[in-house]
C-alpha positions as CSV (number, residue, x, y, z in Angstrom):
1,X,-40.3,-57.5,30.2
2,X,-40.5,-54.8,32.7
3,X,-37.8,-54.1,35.4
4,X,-38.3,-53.2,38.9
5,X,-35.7,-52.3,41.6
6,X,-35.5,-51.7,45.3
7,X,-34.0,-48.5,46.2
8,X,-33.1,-46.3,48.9
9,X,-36.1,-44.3,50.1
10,X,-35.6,-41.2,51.6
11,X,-38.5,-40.8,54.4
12,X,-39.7,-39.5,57.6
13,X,-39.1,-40.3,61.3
14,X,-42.3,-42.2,62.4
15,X,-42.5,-39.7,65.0
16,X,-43.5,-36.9,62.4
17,X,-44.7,-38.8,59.5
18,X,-48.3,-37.1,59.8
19,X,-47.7,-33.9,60.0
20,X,-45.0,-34.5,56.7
21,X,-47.0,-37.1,54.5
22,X,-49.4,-34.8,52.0
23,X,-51.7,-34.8,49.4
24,X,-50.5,-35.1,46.2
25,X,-49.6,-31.3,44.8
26,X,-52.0,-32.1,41.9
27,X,-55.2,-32.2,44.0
28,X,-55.0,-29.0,45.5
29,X,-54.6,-25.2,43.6
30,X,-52.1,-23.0,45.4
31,X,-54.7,-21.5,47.7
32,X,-55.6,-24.6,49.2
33,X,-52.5,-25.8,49.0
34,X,-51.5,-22.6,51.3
35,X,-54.3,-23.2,53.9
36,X,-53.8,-27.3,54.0
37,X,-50.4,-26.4,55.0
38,X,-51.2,-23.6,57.1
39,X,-49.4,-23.7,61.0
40,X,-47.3,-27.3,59.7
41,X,-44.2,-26.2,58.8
42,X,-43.3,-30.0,57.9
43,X,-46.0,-30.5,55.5
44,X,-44.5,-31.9,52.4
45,X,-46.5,-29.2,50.3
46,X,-44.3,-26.6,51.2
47,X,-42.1,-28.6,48.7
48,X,-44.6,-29.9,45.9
49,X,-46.3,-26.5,45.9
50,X,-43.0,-24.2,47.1
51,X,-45.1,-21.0,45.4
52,X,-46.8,-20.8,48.8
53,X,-44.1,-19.8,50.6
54,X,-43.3,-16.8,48.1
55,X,-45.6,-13.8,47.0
56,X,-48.5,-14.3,45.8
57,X,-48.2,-12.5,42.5
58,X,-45.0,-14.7,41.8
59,X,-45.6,-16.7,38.4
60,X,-46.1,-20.8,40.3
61,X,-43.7,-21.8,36.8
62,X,-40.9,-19.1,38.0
63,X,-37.5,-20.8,38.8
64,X,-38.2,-18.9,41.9
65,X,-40.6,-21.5,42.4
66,X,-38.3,-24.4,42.4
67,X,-35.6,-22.7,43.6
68,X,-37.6,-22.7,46.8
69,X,-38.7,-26.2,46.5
70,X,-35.0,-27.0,46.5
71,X,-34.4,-24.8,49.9
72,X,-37.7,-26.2,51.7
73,X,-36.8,-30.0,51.1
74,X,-33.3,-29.2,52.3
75,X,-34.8,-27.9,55.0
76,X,-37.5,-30.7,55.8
77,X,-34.7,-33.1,56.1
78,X,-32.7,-31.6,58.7
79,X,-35.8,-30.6,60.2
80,X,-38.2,-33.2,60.5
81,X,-35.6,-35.1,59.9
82,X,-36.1,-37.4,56.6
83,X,-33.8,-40.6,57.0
84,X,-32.5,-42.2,54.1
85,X,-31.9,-46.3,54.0
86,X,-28.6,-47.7,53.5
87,X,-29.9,-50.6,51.5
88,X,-31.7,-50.5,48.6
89,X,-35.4,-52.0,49.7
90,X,-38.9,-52.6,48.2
91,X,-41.7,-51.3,50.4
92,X,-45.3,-52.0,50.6
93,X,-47.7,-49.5,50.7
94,X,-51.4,-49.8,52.0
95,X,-54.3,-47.5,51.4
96,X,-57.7,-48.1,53.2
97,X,-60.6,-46.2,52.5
98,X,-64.5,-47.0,53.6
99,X,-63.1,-50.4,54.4
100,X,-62.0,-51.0,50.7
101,X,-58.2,-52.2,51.0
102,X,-55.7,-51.8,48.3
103,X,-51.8,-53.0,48.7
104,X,-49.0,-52.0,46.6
105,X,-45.8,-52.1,46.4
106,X,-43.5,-48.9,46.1
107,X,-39.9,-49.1,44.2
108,X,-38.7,-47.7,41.0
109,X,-39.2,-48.4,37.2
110,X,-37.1,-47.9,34.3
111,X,-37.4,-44.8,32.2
112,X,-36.9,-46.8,29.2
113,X,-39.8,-48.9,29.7
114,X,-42.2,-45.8,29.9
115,X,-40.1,-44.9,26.5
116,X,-40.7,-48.1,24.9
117,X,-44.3,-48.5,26.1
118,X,-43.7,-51.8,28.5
119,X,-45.3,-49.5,30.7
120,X,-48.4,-48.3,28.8
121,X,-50.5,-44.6,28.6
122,X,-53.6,-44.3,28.6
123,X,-53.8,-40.2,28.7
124,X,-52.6,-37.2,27.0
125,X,-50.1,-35.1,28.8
126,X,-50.0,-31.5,28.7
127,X,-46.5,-29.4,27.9
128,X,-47.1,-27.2,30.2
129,X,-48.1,-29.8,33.3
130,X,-44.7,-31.6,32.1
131,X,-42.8,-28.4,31.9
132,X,-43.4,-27.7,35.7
133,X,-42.6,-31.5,37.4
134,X,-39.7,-31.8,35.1
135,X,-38.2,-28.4,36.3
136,X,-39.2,-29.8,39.7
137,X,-36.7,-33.3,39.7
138,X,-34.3,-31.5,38.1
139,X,-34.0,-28.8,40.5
140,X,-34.3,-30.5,43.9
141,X,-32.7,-33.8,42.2
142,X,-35.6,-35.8,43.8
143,X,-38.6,-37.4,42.5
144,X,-41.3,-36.0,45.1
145,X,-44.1,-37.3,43.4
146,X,-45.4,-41.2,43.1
147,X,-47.0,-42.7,40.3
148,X,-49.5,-44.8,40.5
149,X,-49.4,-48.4,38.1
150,X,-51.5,-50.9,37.9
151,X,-51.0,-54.7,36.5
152,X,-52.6,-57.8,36.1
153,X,-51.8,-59.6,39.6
154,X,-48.9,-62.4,39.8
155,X,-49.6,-65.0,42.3
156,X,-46.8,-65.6,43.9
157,X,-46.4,-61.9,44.1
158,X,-49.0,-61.5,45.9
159,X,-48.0,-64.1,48.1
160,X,-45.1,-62.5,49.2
161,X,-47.2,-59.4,50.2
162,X,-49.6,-61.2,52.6
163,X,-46.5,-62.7,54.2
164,X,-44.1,-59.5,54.4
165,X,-48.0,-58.2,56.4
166,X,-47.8,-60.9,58.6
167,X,-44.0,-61.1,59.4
168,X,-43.2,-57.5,59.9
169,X,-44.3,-54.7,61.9
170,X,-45.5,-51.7,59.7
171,X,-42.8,-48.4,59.8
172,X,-46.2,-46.1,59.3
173,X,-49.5,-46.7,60.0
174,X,-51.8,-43.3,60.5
175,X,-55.0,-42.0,59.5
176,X,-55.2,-38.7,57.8
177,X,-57.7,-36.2,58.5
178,X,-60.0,-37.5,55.3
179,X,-59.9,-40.9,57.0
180,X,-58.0,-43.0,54.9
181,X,-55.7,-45.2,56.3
182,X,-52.1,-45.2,55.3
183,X,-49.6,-48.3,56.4
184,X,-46.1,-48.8,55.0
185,X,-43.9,-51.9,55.2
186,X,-40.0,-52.5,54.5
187,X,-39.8,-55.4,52.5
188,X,-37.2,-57.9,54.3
189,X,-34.3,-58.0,51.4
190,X,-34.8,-61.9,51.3
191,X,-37.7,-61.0,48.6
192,X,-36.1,-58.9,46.6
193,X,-34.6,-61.3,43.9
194,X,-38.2,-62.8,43.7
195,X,-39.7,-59.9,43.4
196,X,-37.6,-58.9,40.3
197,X,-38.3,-62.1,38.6
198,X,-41.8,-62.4,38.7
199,X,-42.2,-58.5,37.8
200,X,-39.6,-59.3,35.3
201,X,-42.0,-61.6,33.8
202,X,-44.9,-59.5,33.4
203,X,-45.1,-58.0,29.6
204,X,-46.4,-54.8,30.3
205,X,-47.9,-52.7,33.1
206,X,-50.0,-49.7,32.9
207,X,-50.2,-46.4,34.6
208,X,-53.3,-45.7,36.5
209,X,-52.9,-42.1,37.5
210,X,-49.9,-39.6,37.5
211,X,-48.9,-39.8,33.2
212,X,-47.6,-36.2,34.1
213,X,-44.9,-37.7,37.2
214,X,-43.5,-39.9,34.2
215,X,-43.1,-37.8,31.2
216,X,-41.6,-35.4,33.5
217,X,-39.3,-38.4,34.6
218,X,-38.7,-39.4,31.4
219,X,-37.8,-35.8,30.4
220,X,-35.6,-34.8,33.4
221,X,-33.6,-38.7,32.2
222,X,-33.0,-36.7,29.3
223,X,-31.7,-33.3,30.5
224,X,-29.6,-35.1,33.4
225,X,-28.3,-37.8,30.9
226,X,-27.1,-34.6,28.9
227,X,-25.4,-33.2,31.8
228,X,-23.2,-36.3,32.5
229,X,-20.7,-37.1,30.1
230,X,-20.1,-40.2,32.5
231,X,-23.5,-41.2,32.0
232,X,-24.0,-45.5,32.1
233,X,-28.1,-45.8,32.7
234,X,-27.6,-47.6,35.8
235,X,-27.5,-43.4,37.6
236,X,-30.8,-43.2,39.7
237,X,-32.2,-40.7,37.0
238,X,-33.0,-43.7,35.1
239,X,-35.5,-45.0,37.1
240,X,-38.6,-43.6,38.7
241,X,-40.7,-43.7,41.8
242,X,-44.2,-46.1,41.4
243,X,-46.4,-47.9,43.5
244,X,-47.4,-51.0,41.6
245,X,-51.2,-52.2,42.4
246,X,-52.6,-55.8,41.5
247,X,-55.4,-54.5,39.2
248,X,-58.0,-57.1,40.8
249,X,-57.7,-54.3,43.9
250,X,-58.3,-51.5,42.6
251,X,-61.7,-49.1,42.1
252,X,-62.2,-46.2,39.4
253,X,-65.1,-43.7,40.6
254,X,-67.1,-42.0,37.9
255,X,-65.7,-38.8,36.5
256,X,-68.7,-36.3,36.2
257,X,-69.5,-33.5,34.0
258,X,-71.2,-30.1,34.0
259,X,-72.2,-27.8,31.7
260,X,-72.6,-24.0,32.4
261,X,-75.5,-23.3,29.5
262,X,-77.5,-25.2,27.0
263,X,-76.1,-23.6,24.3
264,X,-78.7,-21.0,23.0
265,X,-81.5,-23.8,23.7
266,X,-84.5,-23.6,26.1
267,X,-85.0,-26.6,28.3
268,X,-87.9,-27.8,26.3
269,X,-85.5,-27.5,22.8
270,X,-82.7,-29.3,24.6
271,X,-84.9,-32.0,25.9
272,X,-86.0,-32.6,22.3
273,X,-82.5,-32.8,20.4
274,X,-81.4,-35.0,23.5
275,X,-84.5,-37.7,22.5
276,X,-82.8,-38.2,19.0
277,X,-80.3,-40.2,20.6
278,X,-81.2,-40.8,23.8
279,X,-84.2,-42.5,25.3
280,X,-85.4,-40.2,28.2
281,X,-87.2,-41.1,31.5
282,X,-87.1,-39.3,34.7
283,X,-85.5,-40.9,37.8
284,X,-85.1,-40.2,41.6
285,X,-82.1,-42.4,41.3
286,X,-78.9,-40.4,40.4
287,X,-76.1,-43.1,39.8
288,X,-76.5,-45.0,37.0
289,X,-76.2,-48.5,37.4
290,X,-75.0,-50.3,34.3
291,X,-73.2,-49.2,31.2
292,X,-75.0,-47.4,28.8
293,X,-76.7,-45.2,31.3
294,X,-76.0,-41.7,31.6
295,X,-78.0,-40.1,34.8
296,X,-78.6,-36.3,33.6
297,X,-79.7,-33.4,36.5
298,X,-81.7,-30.7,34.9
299,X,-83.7,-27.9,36.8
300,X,-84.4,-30.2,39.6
301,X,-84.6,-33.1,38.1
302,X,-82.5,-36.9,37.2
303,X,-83.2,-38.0,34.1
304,X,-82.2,-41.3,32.7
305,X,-80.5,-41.3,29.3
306,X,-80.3,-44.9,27.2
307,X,-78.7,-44.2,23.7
308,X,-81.2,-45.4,21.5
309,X,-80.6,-47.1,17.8
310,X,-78.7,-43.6,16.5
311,X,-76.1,-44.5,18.7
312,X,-73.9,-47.0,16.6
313,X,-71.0,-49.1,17.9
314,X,-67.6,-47.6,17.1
315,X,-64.8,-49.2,15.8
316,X,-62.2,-48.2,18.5
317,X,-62.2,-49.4,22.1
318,X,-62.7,-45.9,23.6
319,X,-65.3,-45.0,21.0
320,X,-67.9,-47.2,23.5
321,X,-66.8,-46.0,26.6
322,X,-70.2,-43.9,28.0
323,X,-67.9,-40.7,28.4
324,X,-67.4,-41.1,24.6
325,X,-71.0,-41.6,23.7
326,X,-71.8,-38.6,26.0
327,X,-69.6,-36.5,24.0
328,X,-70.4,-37.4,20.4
329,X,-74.0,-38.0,21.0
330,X,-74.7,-35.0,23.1
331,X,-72.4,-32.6,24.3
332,X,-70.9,-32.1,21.1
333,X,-74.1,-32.2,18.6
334,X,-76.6,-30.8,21.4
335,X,-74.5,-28.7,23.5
336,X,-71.5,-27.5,20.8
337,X,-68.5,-28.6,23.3
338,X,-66.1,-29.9,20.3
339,X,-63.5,-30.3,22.6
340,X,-63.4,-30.6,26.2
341,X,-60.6,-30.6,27.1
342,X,-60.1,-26.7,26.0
343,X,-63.8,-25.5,26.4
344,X,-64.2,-23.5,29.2
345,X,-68.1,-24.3,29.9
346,X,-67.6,-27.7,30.9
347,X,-66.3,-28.7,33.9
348,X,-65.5,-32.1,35.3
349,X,-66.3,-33.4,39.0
350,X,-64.6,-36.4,40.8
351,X,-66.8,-39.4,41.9
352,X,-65.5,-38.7,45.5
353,X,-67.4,-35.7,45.3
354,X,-70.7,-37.4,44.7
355,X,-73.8,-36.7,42.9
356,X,-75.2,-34.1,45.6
357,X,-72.1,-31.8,44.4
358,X,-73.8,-31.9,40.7
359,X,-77.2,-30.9,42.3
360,X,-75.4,-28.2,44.4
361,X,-73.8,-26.8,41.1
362,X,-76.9,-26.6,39.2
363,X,-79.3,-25.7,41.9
364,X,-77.3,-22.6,42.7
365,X,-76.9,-21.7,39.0
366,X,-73.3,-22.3,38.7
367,X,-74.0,-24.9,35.9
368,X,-77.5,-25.5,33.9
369,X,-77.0,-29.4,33.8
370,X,-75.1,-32.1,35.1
371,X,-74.2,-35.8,34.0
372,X,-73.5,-38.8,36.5
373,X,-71.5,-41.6,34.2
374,X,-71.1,-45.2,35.4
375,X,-67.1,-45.1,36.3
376,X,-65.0,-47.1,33.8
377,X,-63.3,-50.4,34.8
378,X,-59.6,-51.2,34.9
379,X,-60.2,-53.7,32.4
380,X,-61.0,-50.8,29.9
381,X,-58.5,-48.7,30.9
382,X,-56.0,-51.9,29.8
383,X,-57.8,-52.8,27.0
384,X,-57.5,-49.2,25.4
385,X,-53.8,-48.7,26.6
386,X,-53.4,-52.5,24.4
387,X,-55.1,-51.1,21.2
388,X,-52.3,-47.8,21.4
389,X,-55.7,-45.5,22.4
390,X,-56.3,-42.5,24.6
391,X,-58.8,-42.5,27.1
392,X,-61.5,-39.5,26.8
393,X,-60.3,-36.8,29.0
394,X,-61.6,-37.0,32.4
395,X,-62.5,-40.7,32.2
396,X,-61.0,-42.3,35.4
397,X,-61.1,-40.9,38.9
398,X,-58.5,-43.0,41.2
399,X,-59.4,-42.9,45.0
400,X,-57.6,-43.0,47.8
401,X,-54.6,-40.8,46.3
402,X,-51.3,-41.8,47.2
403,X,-50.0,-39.7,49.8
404,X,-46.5,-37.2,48.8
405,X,-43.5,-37.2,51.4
406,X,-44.1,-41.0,52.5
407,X,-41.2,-42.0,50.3
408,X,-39.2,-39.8,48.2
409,X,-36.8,-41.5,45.2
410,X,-33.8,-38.9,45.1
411,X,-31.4,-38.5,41.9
C-alpha cells in the first residue's frame, strides 16, 4: 500500500514567485540554462544548474558545482525570501496549458516504496544522471527537484480536490512566459487524514517523468541513513518530493526521432528495404493518427508507414509499442542503430516541438530523415511498468513540466 505525507514546504513569497519558480534543470543545457536566468538573480536555476554562476570550463559534476548550489539556495532564502510552513500540509498543484487542465497534488512519498516497487519504473536510469542529483540533495540537504507520479484516480480523492478549489484562495497563480498556467493551493489540514487513507489504499503508483529525481532520492536515503547512527526512517530523508496526477488527466505527446544518414544507402535503396516491412504511401499529413502508423519525412516528403505481415506480434508488452516496431523493423535492420540510446546519429525530438521542427532538421541537412510516432498512452506506460518492463528509450514526452522552486522538500 503506498504512503503519502504532508510536509513542510519550503516556498516563495507570492510577491516573487515568478521571477523564482523555473523550469526543471533537466530541460535546459547549461547554456540556456545561463541565458533563461540571465538579469534574475532569484531564478531557481541558479540553484538546479549552480555551474552557471562559476567558469565555464568548470567540470558541471565538480563539487564546485554543488558547493555552489548550496551557497545560492542559502542565498535565495534570505533573499527572495523562501518561507517555510510550520505545519506539515498537502498542496495542490495545477498546470494549464492550451486549455488542457491537469491537478495534482504535491507531498512526499516513501523511499522504500520506490525500493520495493509500490511505486513502479518504467525507464532506465543512467549512473551518471543519478550521480549528479544525488550529490545535489546531499549537498544542499534539499530535494529541489519534483517528480512527477501518476495513478489510477480515487474518487473520493478527487472529491476533495474540487472542493479544497472551491473553498480556498490559491497561494500562486501566474503565467510563465511559455503560457502555461501555474496555480498552487494549501490543502486545509482537515483533509489530511483522508487523504492518507485513500492513497494508502492504492496498490501501486507509477512515475511518469523524473526516474532520475528518485534513484537519486533513494540513493542520498542511503548515504544520509549512513551518516546518522540515530537513524529511525521517520528523518525527512526517507521520503521524497512528488506531485501525484489522476492518470484519467494526463496527456503523453509523441517522442520523435531523426536520423543523420541512411546508412550507406541511396534514397531509392532505403525506400526499398523499408517496403519489406512497411507498406509505403505518401502523405501531406504528418501526424499519424492511430497506432501502427509511423509518419516518415524524407527529402521533402511524409510518407506513411503500416508494418505489413513481416511485422509479427511480440510477446512482451513494449515489444508492440510503435517506437519498438520502429526500431526492430527499421532503424535497426535498415538504418544499423542497434542501440539508441548510445548511437550518436539518432536524435530524439519532443512532441512540443512539433512536426515542422522534423522538416526544419531535414530540410537544412542536419538530419536525412525524420519519423512522427503516435504518442503512447498512460495506459501503456502502466501496463508495461505491471509486466516488470522498460519502456523503449525516448517513448513518453510529459507536457506541461512541473515547474522547480514552487515547493522545495528540505532534509
Amino acid at each position: 500500500m503506498a504512503v503519502i505525507r504532508p510536509f513542510k514546504a519550503v516556498r516563495p513569497v507570492p510577491d516573487v514567485v515568478e521571477k523564482v519558480a523555473s523550469v526543471p534543470y533537466d530541460v535546459v543545457n547549461r547554456e540556456e540554462a545561463a541565458k533563461e536566468a540571465e538579469g534574475n538573480e532569484l531564478n531557481f536555476l541558479h540553484v538546479t544548474r549552480s555551474e552557471i554562476d562559476l567558469p565555464e570550463d568548470v567540470n558541471p559534476y565538480s563539487p564546485d558545482v554543488y558547493k555552489k548550489a548550496k551557497e545560492n539556495y542559502l542565498k535565495l532564502k534570505e533573499k527572495a525570501p523562501l518561507i517555510q510552513d510550520e505545519m506539515p500540509r498537502f498542496y495542490l498543484y495545477r498546470q494549464i496549458m492550451d486549455g488542457h487542465s491537469q491537478i495534482g497534488i504535491t507531498a512526499t512519498f516513501s523511499v522504500k516504496d520506490y525500493d520495493n516497487d509500490v511505486i513502479m519504473k518504467h525507464e532506465k536510469t543512467r549512473k551518471a544522471k543519478e550521480d549528479d542529483r544525488t550529490n545535489h540533495i546531499v549537498t544542499t540537504r534539499a530535494q529541489t527537484g519534483v517528480v512527477f507520479l501518476t495513478y489510477r484516480g480515487v474518487e473520493k480523492v478527487n472529491e476533495i480536490v474540487n472542493n479544497v478549489i472551491k473553498e480556498t484562495e490559491p497561494v500562486y497563480d501566474f503565467t510563465a512566459s511559455d503560457g502555461i498556467q501555474h496555480t498552487v493551493w494549501i490543502m486545509p489540514e482537515k483533509y489530511n487524514d483522508v487523504i492518507i487513507y485513500e492513497i494508502g489504499e492504492v496498490d501501486k503508483l507509477y512515475i511518469a517523468d523524473g526516474h532520475h529525481r528518485a534513484a537519486s532520492a533513494s540513493r542520498a536515503q542511503k548515504v544520509l541513513m549512513n551518516e546518522n547512527p540515530n537513524h529511525t526512517g521517520e528523518e525527512e530523508y526517507n521520503y521524497f518530493i512528488a506531485v501525484l496526477f489522476p492518470a484519467e488527466q494526463l496527456k503523453i505527446l509523441p517522442y520523435n526521432r531523426v536520423v543523420f544518414d541512411l546508412n550507406v544507402n541511396s534514397e531509392e535503396e532505403f525506400l526499398k528495404k523499408v517496403s519489406e516491412n512497411f507498406v509505403i504511401a505518401e502523405t501531406t499529413s504528418p501526424e499519424p493518427s492511430a497506432r501502427r502508423e509511423i509518419k516518415m519525412y524524407l527529402n521533402g516528403k511524409w510518407y506513411l508507414l503500416k508494418p505489413n505481415s513481416n511485422v509479427k506480434e511480440a510477446d512482451t508488452v513494449g515489444g508492440n509499442l510503435d517506437v519498438s516496431i520502429l526500431q526492430n523493423y527499421l532503424l535497426n535492420p535498415v538504418l544499423g542503430i542497434e542501440d539508441p540510446r548510445t548511437d550518436n546519429r539518432i536524435d530524439f525530438i519532443g512532441g512540443i516541438r512539433g512536426t515542422k521542427e522534423l522538416e526544419r532538421l531535414v530540410d537544412s541537412g542536419k538530419a536525412k530523415v525524420a519519423f512522427s510516432m503516435y504518442p503512447v498512452t498512460v495506459d501503456d506506460l502502466m501496463n508495461i511498468s505491471d509486466a516488470g518492463e522498460t519502456m523503449p528509450p525516448k517513448s513518453t514526452w510529459f507536457e506541461p513540466k512541473l515547474r522547480d522552486g514552487l515547493l522545495i522538500h528540505e532534509i
